[in-house]
N, C-alpha and C positions, 0 to 999 in steps of 0.2 A: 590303694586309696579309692576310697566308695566312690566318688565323685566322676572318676574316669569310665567305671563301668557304667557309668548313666549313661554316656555316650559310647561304649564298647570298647572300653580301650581296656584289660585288665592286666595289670600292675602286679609283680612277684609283690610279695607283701614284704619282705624284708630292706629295708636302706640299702643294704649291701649291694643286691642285685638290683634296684632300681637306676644305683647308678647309668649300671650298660645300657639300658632301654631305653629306647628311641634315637633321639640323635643327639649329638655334641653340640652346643653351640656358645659362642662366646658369652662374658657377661655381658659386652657391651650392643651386642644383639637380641638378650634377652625378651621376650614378649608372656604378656599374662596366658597363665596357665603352662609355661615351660616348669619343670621341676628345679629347686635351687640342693645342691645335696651339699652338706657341711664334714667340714671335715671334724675328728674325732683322734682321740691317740692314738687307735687303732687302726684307722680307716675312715670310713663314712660313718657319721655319729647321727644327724638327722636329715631329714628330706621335710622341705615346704617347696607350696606353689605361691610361684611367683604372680603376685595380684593387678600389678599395675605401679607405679609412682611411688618406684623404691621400696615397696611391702610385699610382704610373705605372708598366707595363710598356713597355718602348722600347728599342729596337736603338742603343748608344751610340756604338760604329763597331768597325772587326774588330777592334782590339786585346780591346775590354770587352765585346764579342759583347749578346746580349740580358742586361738586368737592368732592377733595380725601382730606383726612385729617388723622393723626396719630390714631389708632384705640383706644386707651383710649384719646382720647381729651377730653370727659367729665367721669362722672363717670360713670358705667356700670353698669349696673341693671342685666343683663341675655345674655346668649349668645341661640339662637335658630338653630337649624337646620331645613330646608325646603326641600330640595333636599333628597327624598330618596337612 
């Protein structure tokens, strides 16, 4: 996610492995800018960041380009922190 390396933070680019990165933290701990990673059949299916007051920014696909969405719109696999 381009957005982290503004600030130095560089992110594997796959969902997969973003899960692991950075720290664990509850939902109910959640703060903007921690990553939201959703679960999928297989696994991890997408990753947004969490913006504040229940919303998620996240790249939907090319049709719906980047937008904001309710932050459980699918099921939630892990909440991650990046920002130290």
């Amino acid at each position: 996610m381009k957005i982290f390396q503004h600030f130095g933070y560089y992110l594997p680019h796959s969902s997969i492995f973003q899960r692991s990165y950075g720290t664990a933290v509850s939902w109910a701990n959640k703060q903007p800018g921690d990553l939201i990673c959703y679960n999928a059949i297989n696994g991890i299916g997408h990753v947004g960041i969490y913006i504040g007051n229940n919303r998620v920014i996240h790249a939907g696909s090319t049709a719906t380009g980047i937008h904001t969405s309710v932050a459980n719109y699918r099921s939630v696999n892990c909440v991650r922190r990046i920002v130290r």
